[in-house]
C-alpha positions in Angstrom: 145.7 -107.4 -53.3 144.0 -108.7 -55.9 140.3 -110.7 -55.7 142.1 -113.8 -56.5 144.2 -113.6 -53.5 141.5 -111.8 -51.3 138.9 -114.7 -51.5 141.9 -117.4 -51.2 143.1 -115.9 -48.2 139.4 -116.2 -46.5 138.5 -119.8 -47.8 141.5 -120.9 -46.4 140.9 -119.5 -43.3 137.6 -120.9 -43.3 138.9 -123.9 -43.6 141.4 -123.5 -40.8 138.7 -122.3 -38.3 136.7 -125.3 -39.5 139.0 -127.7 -38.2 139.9 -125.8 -35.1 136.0 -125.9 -33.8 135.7 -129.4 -34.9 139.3 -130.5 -32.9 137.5 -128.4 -29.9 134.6 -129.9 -30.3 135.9 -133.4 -30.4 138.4 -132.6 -27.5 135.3 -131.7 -25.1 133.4 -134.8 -26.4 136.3 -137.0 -25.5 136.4 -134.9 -22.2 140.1 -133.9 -22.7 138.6 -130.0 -22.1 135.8 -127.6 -22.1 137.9 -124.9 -22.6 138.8 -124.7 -26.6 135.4 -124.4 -27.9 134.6 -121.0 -27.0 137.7 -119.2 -28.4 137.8 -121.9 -31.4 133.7 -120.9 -32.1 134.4 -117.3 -31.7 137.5 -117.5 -33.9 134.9 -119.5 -36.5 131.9 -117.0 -36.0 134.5 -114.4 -36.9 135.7 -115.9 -39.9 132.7 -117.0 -41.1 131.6 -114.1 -41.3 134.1 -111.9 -42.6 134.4 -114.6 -45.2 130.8 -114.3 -46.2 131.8 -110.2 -46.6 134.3 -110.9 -49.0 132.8 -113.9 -50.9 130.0 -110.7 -51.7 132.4 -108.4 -52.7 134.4 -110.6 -54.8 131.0 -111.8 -56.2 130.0 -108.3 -57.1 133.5 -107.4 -58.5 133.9 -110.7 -60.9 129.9 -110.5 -61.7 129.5 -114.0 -61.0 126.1 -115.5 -61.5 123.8 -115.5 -58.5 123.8 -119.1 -57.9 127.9 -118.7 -58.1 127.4 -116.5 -55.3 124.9 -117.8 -53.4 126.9 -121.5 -53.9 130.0 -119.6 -52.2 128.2 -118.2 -48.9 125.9 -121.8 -48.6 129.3 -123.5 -48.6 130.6 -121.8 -45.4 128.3 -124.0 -43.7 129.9 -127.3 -45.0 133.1 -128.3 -43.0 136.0 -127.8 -45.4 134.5 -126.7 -48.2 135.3 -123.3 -49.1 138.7 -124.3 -50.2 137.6 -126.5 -53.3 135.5 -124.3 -54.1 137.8 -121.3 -54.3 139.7 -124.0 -56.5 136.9 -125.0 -58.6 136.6 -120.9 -59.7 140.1 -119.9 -60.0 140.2 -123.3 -62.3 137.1 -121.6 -64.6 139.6 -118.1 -64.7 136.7 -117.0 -62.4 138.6 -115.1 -60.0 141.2 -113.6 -62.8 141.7 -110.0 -63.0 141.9 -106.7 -61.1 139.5 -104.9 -59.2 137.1 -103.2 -61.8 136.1 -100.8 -60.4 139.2 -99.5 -58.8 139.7 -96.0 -59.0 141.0 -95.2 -63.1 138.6 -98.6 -64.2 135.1 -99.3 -64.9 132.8 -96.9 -63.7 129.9 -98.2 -61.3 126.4 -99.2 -62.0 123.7 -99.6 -59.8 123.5 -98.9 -55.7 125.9 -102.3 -54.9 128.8 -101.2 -57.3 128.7 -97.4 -56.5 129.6 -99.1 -52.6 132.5 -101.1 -53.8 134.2 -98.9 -56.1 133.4 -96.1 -52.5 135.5 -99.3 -50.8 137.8 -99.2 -53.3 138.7 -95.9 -53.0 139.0 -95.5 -49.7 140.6 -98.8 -48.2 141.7 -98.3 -45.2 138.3 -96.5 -44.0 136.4 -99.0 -45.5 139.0 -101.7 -43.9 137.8 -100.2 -40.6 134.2 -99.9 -41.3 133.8 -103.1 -42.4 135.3 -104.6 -39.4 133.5 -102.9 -37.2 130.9 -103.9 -38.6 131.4 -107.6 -38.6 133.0 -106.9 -35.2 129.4 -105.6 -34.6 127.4 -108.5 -36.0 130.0 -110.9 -34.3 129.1 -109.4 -31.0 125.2 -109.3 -31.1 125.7 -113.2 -32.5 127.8 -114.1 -29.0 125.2 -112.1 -26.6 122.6 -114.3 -28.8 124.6 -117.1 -27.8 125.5 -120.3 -29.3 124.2 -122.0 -32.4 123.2 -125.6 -30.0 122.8 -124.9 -26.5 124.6 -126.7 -24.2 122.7 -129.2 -22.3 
C-alpha cells in the first residue's frame, strides 16, 4: 500500500465518521434517538485518531514541512475537511512515491525515521502495536468521557 493510498483511505474515513456523529447528533437534537451518538462518537474517536497516526507517518515518510503536517492533524477537527486536503497534496505530487525507507531504500536518519523504517519492516507487528495502541488511547479517552458533557 502505498502513502498515497494510506492517507486517502483515512481522510476519507474521517470524513465518513464526520458525518456519522453529526447525523447522530442531529437525530438526538430532533429527538428521533439517543442512541446513535455513542457508537457514532466512538467510531469518530477511533478514526480520529488513527487518522492523526498515519497523517504522522505519511508526514515523516514524504518530509513534508511542519506546518504541512501540523495543517493535516489541525484539520481533523474541522467537519469534512480532511478530504480536500488530502486532495490539495496529492494535487502538489505531495503524496507521490513509495515508502522511503522501506526495507532496500533510504536508510534512516534521526530517532523518528529509525521507528518508521522498524514499521516498515515489520508490518504486521507494527500493524498490531499500533492499534493497540490507539486501542489504548481510545479507551483512556472514553473512561475520560465525552468532549461536552451532557446536561
Amino acid at each position: 500500500m502505498s502513502p498515497r493510498l494510506l492517507f486517502r483511505i483515512f481522510a476519507f474515513a474521517e470524513l465518513v465518521t464526520w458525518a456519522g456523529l453529526i447525523a447522530a447528533l442531529v437525530l438526538r437534537g430532533a429527538g428521533v434517538t439517543e442512541d446513535l451518538v455513542r457508537p457514532a462518537g466512538g467510531a469518530h474517536g477511533f478514526v480520529f485518531l488513527s487518522y492523526c497516526v498515519v497523517t504522522v507517518f505519511v508526514w515523516v515518510n514524504q518530509r513534508w514541512k511542519a506546518g504541512v503536517g501540523v495543517l493535516g492533524l489541525v484539520l481533523a477537527i474541522v467537519p469534512f475537511a480532511t478530504l480536500p486536503f488530502e486532495l490539495w497534496l496529492d494535487k502538489r505530487g505531495m503524496l507521490t512515491g513509495d515508502w522511503r525507507l522501506a526495507p532496500g531504500k533510504d536508510e534512516p536518519r534521526g530517532f523518528i525515521e529509525h521507528v518508521q523504517a522498524w514499521v516498515l519492516r515489520h508490518p504486521f507487528l507494527s500493524v498490531l502495536i499500533l492499534l493497540a495502541g490507539v486501542t489504548a488511547a481510545f479507551s483512556v479517552l472514553l473512561w475520560l468521557g465525552p468532549p461536552i458533557p451532557k446536561s
